[in-house]
Backbone as a chain_set.jsonl record, in Angstrom:
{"seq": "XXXXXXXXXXXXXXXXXXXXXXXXXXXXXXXXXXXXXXXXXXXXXXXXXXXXXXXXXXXXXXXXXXXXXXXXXXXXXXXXXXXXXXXXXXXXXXXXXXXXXXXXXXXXXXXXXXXXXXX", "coords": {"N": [[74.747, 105.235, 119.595], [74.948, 101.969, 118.805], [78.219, 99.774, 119.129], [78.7, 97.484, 116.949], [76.33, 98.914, 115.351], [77.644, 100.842, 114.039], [80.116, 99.68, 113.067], [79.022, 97.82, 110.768], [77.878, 100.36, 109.628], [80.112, 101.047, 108.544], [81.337, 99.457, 107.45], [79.478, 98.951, 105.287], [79.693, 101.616, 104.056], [82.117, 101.475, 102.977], [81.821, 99.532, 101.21], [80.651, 100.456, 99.586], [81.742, 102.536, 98.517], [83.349, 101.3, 97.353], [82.166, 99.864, 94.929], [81.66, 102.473, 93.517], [84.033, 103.413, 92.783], [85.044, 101.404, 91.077], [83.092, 101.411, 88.956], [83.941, 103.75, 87.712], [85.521, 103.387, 86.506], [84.956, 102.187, 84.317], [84.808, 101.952, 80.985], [82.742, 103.545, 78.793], [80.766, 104.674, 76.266], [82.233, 106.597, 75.239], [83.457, 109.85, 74.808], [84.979, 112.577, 71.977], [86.255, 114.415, 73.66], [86.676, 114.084, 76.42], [88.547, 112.052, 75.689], [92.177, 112.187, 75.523], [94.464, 113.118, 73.127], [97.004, 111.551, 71.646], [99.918, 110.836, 69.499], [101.404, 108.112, 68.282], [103.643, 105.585, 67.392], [103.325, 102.749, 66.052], [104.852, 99.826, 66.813], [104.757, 96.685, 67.028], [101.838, 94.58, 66.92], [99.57, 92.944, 68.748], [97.212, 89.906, 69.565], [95.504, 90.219, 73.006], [94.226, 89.241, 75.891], [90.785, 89.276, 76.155], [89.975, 88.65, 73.322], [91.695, 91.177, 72.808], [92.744, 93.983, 70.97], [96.429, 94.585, 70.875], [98.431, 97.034, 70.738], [101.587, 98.444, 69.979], [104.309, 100.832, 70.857], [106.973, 102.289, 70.13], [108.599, 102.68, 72.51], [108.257, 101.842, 75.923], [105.625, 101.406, 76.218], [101.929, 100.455, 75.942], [98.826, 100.487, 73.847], [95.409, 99.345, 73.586], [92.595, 98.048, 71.788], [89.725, 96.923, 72.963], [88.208, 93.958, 72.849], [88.718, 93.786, 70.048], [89.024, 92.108, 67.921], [86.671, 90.96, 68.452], [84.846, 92.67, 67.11], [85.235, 92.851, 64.583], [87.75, 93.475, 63.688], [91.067, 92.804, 62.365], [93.537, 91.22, 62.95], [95.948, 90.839, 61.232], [95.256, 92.211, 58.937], [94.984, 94.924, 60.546], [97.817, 94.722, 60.472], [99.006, 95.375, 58.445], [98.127, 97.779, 57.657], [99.438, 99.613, 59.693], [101.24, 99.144, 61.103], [103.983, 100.41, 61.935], [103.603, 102.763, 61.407], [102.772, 105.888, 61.786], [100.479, 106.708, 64.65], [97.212, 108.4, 65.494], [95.89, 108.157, 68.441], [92.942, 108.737, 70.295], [92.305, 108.445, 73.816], [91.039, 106.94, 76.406], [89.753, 108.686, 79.68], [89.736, 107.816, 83.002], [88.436, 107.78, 86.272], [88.561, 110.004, 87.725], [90.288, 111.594, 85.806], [92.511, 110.029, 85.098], [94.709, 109.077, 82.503], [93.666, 106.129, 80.508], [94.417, 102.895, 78.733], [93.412, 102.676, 76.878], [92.155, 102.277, 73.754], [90.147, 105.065, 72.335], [89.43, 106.135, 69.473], [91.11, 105.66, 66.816], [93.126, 107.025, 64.176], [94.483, 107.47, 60.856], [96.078, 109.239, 59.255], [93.899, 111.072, 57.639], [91.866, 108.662, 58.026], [89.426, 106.786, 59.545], [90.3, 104.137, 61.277], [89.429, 103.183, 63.787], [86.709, 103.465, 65.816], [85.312, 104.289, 68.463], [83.056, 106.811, 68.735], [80.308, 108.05, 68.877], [78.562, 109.034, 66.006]], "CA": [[74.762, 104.167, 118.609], [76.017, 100.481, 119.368], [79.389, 99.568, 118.208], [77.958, 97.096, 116.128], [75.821, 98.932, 114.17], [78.45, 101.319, 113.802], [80.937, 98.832, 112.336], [78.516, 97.937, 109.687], [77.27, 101.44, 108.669], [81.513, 101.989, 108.003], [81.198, 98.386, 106.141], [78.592, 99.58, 103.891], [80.184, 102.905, 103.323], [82.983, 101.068, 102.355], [81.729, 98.53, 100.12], [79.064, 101.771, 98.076], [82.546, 103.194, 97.934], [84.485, 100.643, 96.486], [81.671, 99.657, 94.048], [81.363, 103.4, 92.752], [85.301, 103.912, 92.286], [85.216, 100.368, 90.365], [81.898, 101.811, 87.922], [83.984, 105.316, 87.271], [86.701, 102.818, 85.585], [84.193, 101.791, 83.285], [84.739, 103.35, 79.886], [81.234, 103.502, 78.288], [80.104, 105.459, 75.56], [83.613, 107.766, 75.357], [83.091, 111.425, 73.766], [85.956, 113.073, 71.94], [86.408, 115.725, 74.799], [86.783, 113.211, 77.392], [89.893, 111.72, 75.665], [93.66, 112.978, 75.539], [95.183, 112.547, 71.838], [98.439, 110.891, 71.658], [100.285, 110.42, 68.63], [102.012, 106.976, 68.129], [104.183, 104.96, 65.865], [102.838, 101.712, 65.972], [105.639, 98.989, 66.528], [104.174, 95.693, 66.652], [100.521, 94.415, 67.375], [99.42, 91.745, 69.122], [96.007, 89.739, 70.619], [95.761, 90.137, 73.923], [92.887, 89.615, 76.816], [89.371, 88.386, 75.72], [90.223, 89.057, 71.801], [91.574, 92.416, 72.655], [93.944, 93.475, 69.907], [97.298, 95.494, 71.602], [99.345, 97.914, 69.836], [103.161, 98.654, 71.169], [104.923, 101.922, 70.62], [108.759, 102.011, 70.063], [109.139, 102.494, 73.712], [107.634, 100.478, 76.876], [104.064, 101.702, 76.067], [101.064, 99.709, 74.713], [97.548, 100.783, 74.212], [94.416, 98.255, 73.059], [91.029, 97.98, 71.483], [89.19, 95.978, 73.629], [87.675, 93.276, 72.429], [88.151, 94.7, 68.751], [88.599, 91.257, 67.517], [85.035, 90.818, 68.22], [84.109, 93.93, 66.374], [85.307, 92.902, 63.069], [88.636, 93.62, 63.032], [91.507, 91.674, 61.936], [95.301, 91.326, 63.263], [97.058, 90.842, 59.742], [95.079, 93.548, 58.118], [95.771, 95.85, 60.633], [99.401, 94.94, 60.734], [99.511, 95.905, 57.029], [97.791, 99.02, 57.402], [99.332, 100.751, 60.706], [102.521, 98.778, 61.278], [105.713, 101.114, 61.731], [103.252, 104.214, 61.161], [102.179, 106.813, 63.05], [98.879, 107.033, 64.191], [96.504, 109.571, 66.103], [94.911, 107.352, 68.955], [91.914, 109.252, 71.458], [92.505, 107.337, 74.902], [89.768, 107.4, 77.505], [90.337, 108.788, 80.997], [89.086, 107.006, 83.781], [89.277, 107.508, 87.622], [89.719, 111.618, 87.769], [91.145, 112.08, 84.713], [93.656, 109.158, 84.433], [94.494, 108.254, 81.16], [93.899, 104.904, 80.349], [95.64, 102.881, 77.372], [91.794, 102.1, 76.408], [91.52, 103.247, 72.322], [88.275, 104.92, 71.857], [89.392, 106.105, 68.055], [92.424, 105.092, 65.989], [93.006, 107.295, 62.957], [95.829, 107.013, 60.445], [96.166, 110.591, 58.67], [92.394, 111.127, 57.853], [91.427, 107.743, 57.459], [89.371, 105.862, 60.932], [90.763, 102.982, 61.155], [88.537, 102.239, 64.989], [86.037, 104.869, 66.502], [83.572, 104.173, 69.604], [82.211, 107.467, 69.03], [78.968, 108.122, 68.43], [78.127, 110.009, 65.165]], "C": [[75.65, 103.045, 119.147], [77.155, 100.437, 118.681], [79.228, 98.224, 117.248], [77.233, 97.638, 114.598], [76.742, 99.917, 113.581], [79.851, 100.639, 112.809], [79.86, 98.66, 110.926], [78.149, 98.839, 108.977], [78.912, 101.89, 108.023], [81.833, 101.003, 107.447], [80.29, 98.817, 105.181], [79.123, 100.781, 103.494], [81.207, 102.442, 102.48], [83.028, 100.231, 101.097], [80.926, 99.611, 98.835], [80.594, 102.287, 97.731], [83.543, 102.853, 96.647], [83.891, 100.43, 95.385], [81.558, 101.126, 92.917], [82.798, 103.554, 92.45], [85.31, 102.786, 90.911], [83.879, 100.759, 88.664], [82.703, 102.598, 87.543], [85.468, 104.586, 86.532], [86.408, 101.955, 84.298], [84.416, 102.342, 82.039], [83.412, 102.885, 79.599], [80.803, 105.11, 77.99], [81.115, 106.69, 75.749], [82.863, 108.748, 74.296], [84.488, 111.984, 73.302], [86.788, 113.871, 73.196], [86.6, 115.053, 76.13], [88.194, 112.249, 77.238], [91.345, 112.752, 75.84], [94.079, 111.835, 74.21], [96.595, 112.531, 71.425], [98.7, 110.402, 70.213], [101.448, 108.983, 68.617], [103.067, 106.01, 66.878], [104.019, 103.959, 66.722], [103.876, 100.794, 65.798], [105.555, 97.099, 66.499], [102.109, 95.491, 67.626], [99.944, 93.012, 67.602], [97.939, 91.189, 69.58], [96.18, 89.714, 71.746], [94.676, 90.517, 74.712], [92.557, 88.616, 76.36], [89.348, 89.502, 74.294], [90.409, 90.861, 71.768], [92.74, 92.702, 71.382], [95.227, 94.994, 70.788], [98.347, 96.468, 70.768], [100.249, 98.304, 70.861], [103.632, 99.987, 70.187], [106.077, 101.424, 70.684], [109.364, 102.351, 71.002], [108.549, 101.215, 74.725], [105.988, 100.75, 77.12], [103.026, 100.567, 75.024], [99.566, 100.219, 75.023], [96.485, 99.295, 73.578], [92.822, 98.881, 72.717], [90.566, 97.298, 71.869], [87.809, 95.414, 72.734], [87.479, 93.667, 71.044], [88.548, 93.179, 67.95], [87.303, 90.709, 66.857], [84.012, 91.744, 67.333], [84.53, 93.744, 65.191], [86.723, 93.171, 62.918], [89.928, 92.727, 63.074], [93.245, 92.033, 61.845], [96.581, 91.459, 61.834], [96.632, 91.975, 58.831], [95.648, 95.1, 58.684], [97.195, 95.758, 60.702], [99.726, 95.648, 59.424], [98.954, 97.393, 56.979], [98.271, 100.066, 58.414], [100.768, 100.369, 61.161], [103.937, 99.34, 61.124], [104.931, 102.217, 60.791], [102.807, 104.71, 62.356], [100.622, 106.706, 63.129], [98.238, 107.344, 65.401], [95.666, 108.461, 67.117], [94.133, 108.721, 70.547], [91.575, 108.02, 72.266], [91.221, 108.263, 75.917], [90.631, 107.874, 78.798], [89.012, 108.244, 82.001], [89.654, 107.35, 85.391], [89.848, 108.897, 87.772], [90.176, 111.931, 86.669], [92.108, 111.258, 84.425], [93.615, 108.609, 83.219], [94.696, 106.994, 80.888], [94.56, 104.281, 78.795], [94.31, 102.492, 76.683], [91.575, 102.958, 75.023], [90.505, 103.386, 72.051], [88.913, 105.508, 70.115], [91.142, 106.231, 67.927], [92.255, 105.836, 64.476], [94.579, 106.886, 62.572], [95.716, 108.251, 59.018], [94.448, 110.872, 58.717], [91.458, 110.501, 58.075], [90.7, 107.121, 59.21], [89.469, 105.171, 60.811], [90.206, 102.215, 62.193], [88.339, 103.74, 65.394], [84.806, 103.655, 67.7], [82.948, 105.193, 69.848], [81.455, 107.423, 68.179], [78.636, 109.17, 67.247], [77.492, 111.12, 65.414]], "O": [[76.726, 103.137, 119.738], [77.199, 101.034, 117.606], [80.306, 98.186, 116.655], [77.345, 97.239, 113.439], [76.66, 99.881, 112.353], [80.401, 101.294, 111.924], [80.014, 99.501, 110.041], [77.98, 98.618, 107.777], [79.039, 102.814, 107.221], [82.774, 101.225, 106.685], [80.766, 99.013, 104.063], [78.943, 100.987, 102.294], [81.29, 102.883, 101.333], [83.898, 100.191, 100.228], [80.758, 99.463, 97.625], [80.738, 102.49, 96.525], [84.103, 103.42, 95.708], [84.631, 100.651, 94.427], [81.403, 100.956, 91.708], [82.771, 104.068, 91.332], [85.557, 103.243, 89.795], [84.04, 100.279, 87.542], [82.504, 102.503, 86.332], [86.362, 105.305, 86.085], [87.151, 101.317, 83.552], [84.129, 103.539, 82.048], [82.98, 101.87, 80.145], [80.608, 106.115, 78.673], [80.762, 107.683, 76.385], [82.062, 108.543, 73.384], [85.331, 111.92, 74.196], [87.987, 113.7, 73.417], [86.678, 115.875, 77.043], [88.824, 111.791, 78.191], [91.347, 113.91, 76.258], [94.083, 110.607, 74.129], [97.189, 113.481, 70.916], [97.88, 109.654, 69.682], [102.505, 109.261, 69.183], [102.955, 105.996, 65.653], [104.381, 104.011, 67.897], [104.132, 100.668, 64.6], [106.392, 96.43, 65.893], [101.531, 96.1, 68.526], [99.884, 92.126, 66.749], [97.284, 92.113, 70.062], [97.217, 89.093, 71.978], [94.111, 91.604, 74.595], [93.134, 87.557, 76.112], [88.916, 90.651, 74.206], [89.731, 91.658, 71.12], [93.464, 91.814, 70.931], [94.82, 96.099, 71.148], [99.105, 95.8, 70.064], [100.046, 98.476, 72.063], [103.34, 100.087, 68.995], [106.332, 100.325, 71.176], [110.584, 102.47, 70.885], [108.427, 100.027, 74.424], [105.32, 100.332, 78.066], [103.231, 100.082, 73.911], [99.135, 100.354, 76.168], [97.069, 98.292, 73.167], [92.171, 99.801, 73.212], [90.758, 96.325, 71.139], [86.864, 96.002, 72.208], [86.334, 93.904, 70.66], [88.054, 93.374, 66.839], [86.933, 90.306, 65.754], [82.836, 91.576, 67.008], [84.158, 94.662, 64.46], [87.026, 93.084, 61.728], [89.859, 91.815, 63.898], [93.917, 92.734, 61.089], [97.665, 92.025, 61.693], [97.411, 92.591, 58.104], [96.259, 95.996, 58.101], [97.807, 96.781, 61.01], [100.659, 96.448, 59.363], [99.463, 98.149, 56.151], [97.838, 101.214, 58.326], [101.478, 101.277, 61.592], [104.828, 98.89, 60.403], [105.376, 102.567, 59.698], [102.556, 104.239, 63.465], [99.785, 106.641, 62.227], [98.561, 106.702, 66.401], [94.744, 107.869, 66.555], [94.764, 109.296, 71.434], [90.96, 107.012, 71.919], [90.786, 109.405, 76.064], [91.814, 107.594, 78.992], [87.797, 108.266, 81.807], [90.828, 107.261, 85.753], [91.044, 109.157, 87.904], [90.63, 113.071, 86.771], [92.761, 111.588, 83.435], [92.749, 107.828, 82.824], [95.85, 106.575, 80.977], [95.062, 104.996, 77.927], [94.498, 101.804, 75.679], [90.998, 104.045, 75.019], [89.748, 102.515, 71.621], [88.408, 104.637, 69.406], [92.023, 106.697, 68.65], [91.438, 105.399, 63.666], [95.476, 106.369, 63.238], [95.263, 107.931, 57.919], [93.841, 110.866, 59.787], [90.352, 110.986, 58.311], [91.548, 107.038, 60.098], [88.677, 104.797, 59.945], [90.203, 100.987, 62.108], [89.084, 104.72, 65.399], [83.983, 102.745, 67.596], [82.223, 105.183, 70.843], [81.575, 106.982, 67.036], [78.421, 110.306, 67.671], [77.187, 111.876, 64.492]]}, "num_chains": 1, "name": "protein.A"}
């Protein structure tokens, strides 16, 4: 084989590689059983992104609903309903098993307060 085409077949391996690590950081269509459930007290909440809305813990942690703006929901309501409580969030993992700060459901004792799963 030329060194030529050799260079490019270890450029294309490289680029199928990078594109499939970059897809497997996708969340899409999360299942309970696929998250890790973290309990939280909710210390302030902010917009942040492309209308994501951010929730801060009472340490140096923050998770988000991406783009949950766009989905109907609404920064002053939830501040009144989750603000300096605890509350049950199912985080996606992405990338092996890393947990991301990505909220696929937000409860608040029984109540869902944000779900992306599927009934």
């Amino acid at each position: 084989m030329k060194k030529s085409a050799f260079y490019i077949l270890i450029g294309l391996s490289l680029i199928i590689g990078c594109v499939l690590m970059l897809k497997s950081c996708i969340i899409q269509n999360p299942k309970p059983e696929e998250c890790i459930v973290v309990k939280v007290k909710v210390t302030r909440i902010t917009e942040g992104g492309v209308k994501d809305i951010v929730f801060y813990d009472d340490g140096t942690e923050f998770y988000y609903i991406n783009r949950g703006l766009e989905q109907g929901l609404n920064l002053d309501s939830l501040k009144t309903k989750v603000l300096n409580k605890t509350v049950t969030l199912h985080l996606a993992k992405v990338l092996g098993g890393i947990t991301s700060e990505h909220i696929s459901q937000m409860t608040l004792g029984d109540e869902i307060i944000y779900t992306e799963f599927s009934e």
